[in-house]
C-alpha positions as CSV (number, residue, x, y, z in Angstrom):
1,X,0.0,0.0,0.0
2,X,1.2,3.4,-1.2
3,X,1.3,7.0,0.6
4,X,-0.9,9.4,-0.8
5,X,1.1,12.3,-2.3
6,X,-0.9,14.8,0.0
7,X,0.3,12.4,3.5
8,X,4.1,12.0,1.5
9,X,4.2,15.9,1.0
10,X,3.0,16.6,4.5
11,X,6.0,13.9,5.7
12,X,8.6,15.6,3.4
13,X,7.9,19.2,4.2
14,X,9.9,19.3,7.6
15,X,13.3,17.8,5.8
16,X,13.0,20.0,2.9
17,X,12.8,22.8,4.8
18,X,15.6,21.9,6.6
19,X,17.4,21.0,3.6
20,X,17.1,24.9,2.7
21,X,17.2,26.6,5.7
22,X,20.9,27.5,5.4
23,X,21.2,28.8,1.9
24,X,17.5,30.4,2.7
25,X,19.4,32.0,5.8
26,X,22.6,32.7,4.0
27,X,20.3,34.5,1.3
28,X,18.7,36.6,4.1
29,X,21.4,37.7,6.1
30,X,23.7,38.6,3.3
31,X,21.7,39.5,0.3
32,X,18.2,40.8,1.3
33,X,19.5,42.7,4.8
34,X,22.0,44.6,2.7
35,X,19.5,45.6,0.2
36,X,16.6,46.5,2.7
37,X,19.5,48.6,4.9
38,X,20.4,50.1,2.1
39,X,17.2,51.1,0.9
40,X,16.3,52.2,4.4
41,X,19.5,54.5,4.5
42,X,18.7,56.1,1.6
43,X,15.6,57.5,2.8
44,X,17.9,59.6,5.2
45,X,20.1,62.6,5.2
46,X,23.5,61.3,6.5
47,X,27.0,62.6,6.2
48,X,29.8,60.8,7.5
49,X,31.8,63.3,8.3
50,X,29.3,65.7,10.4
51,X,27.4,63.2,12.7
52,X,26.2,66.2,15.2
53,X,24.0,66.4,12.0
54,X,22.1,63.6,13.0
55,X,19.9,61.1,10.5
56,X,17.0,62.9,9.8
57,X,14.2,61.2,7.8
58,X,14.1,62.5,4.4
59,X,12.0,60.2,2.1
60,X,12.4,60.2,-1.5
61,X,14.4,63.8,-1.2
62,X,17.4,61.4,-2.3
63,X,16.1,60.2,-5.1
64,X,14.3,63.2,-6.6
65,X,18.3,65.2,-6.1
66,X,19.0,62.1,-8.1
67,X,16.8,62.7,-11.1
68,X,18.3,66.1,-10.8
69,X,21.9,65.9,-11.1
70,X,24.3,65.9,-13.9
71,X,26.7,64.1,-12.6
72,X,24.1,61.1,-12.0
73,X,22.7,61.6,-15.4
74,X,26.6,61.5,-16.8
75,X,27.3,58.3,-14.9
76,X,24.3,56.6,-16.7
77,X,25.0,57.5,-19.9
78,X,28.7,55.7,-19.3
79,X,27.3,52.8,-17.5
80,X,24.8,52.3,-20.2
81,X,27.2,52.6,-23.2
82,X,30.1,50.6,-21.2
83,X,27.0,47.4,-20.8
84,X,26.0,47.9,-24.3
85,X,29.3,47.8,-26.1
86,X,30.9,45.3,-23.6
87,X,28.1,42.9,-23.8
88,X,27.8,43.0,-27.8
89,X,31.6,42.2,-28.2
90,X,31.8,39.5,-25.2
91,X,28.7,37.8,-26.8
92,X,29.9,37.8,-30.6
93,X,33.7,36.7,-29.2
94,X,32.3,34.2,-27.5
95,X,30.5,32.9,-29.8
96,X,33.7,32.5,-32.1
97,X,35.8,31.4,-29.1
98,X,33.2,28.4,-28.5
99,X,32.9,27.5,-32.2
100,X,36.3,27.0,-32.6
101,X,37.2,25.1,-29.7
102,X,33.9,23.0,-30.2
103,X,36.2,21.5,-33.3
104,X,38.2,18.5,-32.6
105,X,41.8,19.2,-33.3
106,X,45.1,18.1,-31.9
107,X,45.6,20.5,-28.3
108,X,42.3,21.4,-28.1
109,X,42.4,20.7,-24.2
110,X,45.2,22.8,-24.0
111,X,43.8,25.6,-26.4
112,X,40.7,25.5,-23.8
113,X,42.8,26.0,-20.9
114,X,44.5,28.9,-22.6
115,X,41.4,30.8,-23.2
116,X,40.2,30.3,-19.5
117,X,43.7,32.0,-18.3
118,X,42.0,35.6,-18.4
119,X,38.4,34.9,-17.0
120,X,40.6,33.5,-14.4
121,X,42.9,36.2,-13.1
122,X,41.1,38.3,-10.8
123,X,40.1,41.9,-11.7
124,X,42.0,43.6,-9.7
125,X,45.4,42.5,-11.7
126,X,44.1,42.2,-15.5
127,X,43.8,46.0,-14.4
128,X,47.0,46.5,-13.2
129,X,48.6,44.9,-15.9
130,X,45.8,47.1,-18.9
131,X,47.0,49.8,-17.1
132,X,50.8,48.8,-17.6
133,X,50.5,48.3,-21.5
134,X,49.0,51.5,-22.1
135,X,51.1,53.8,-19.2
136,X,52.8,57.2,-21.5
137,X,56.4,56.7,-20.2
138,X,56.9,52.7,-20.2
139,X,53.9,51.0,-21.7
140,X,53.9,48.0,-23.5
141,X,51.7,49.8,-26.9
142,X,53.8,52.9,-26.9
143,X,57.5,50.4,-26.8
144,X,55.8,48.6,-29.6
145,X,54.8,50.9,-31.7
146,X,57.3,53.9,-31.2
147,X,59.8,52.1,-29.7
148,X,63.0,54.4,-28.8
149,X,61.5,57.3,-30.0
150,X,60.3,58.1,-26.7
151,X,58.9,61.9,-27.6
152,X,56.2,60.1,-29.7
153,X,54.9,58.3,-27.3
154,X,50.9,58.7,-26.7
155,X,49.3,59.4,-23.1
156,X,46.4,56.9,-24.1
157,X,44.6,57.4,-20.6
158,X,44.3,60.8,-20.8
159,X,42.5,60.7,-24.0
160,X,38.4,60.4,-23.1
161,X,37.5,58.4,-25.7
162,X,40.4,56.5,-26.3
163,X,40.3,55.8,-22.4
164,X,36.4,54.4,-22.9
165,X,38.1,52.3,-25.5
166,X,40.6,50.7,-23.6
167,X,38.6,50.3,-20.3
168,X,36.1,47.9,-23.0
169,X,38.6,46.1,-24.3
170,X,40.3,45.3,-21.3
171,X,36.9,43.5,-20.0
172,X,36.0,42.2,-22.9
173,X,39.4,40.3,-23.1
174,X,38.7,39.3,-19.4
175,X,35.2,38.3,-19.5
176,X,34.9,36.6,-23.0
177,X,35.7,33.5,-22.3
178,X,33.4,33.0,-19.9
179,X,30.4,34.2,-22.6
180,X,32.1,31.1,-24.6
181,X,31.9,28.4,-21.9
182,X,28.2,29.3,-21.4
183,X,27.9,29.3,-25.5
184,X,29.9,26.2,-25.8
185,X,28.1,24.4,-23.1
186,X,24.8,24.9,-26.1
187,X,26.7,23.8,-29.0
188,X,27.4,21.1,-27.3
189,X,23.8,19.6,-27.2
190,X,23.0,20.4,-30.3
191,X,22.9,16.8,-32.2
192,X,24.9,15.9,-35.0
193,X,22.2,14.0,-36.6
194,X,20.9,17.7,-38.0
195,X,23.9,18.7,-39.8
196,X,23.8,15.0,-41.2
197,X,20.8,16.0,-42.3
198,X,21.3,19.6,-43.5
199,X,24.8,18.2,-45.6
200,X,22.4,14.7,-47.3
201,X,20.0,17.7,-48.3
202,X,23.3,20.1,-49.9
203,X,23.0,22.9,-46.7
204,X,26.6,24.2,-47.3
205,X,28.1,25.8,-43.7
206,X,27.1,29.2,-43.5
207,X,23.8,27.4,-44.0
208,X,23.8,24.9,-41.6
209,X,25.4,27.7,-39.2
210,X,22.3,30.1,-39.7
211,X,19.4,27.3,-39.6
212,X,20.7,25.0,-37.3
213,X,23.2,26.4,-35.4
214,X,21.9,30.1,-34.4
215,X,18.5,29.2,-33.4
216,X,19.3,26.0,-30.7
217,X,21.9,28.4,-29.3
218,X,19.5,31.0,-28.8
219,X,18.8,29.8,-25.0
220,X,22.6,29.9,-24.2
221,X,23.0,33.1,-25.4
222,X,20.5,34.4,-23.6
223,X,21.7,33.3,-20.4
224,X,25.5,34.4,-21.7
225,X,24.0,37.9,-22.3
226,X,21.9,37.9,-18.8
227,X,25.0,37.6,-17.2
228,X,27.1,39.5,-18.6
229,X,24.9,42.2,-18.7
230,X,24.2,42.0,-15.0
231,X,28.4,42.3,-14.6
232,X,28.8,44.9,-16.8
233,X,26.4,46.7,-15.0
234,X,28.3,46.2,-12.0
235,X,31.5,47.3,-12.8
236,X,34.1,48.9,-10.6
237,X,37.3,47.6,-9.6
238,X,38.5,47.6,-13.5
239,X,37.7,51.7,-12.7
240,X,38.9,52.0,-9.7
241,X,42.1,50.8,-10.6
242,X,42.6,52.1,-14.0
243,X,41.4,55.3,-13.9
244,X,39.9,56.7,-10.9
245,X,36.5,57.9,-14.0
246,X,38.6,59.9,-15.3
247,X,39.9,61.6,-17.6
248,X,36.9,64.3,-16.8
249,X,34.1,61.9,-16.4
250,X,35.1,59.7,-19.5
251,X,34.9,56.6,-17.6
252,X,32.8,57.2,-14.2
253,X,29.9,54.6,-14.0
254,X,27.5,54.8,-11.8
255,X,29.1,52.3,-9.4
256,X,31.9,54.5,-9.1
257,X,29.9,57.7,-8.8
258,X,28.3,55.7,-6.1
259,X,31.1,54.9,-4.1
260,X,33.0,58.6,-4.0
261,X,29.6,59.7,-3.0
262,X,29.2,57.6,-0.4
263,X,33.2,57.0,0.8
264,X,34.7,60.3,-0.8
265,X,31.9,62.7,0.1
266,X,30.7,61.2,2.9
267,X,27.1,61.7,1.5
268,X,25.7,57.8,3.5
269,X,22.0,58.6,2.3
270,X,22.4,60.1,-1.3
271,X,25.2,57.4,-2.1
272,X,23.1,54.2,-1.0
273,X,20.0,56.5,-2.9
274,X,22.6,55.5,-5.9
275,X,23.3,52.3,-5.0
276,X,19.8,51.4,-4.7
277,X,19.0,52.9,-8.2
278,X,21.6,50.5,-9.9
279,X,20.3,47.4,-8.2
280,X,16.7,48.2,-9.2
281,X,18.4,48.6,-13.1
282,X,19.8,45.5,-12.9
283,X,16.5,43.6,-11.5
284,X,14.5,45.0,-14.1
285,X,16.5,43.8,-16.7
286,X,17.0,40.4,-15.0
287,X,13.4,39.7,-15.1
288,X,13.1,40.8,-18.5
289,X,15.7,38.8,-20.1
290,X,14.5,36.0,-17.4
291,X,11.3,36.4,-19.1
292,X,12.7,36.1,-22.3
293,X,14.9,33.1,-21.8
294,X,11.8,31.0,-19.8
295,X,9.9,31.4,-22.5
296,X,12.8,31.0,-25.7
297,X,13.2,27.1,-23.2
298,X,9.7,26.7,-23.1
299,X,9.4,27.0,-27.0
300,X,12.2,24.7,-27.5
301,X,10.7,22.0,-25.0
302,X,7.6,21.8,-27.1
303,X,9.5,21.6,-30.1
């Protein structure tokens, strides 16, 4: 005689409860608290450095300055042009990076390994050593291509665009390879048995790559762009270390903003006001592209 699912359900509820308790408490104490403090903070006027000023509730006074300021609206218009550029380039380098190491060749294992050596250094270095190539007195671009001729050699960080440039590159040549691991991980369930097909029927290779190829990859690029997206909107340290946002504001993201509001300025309420308005960017877009990738794996389940 078999448990009804109701009575096994009503047995299993304690031990799966238990089960999660720690990651649910883990997820608590160090995601959601920080979040609601945060958002609580905000709705305060604090400054660090003057605390016979008291915290004085405020409301949404730091959000509307927010909407207000310049500075803000500059920060935006970097962050948002650093994710869109950033993203674009991870995503189509990726892609290449997994299609060529999805080939069977002699070293692939090795080749593999090789692209995973950037993803794995940590931030904080790959900027350091960006910041090396391109330093006006003994970088690694002007030696290579000036050389001795030392009174030609370029100050590339204090150009604004040219800095914009270099801050991409340097995390796209981080972060690619892991847009490629996610990529590859699709390619490889794709079954051969459709390019069988697509070659019996004369599908030459851009062919088979645009019909067969693009579309059952669609779900792993989706999840490749939510996360990269989600990091790029989140960048700092490569900033912080290579060039404080500057020249001018060329390169000051709103994480950055954030933090020399809060740590620079001493400004606790309006800086966690910013902090607050990034997380909420990046949720919104989560669920969208969340919505989008449920339903892309939806469509292919019924397919």
């Amino acid at each position: 005689m078999t448990d009804s699912p109701r009575l096994t359900r009503h047995r299993d509820g304690p031990a799966a409860w238990m089960m999660v308790a720690p990651a649910l408490f883990i997820t608590l104490v160090f995601a959601l608290y920080p979040v609601l403090d945060s958002l609580w903070v905000s709705l305060h006027h604090i400054f660090i450095g003057l605390p016979m000023l008291g915290r004085s509730f405020i409301g949404l006074d730091n959000y509307l300055a927010l909407l207000r300021d310049p500075a803000a609206h500059q920060a935006l218009f970097v962050t948002l042009a650093f994710v869109v550029l950033s993203t674009l380039l991870e995503l189509a380098c990726g892609l290449v990076i997994a299609l060529v190491i999805h080939e069977h060749f002699r070293g692939r294992g090795l080749v593999r390994a090789a692209i995973l050596i950037p993803w794995a250094i940590p931030t904080v270095v790959a900027s350091q050593l960006w910041r090396y190539i391109f330093n006006d007195q003994y970088g690694f671009a002007n030696l290579l291509l000036f050389g001795d001729r030392i009174t030609e050699y370029v100050p590339w960080l204090a150009y604004p665009t040219v800095t914009f440039g270099i801050i991409v590159l340097a995390d796209v040549w981080k972060t690619s390879s892991f847009a490629a691991l996610l990529i590859l991980a699709g390619l490889q369930v794709i079954p051969d048995d459709l390019y069988d097909a697509a070659k019996v029927d004369g599908a030459n290779l851009w062919q088979r790559f645009r019909h067969i190829t693009l579309p059952l990859l669609k779900p792993a690029m989706l999840l490749a762009l939510l996360f990269r997206t989600m990091d790029a909107f989140r960048v700092f340290d490569l900033v912080f270390v290579m060039t404080q946002g500057g020249p001018g504001d060329a390169t000051q993201v709103l994480q950055f903003y954030g933090y020399q509001t809060l740590f620079t300025e001493g400004r606790l309420g309006y800086g966690s006001a910013v902090s607050v308005a990034v997380f909420l960017m990046i949720l919104s877009l989560s669920l969208v592209y969340l919505r989008a990738i449920g339903s892309s794996l939806l469509e292919r389940g019924r397919t």
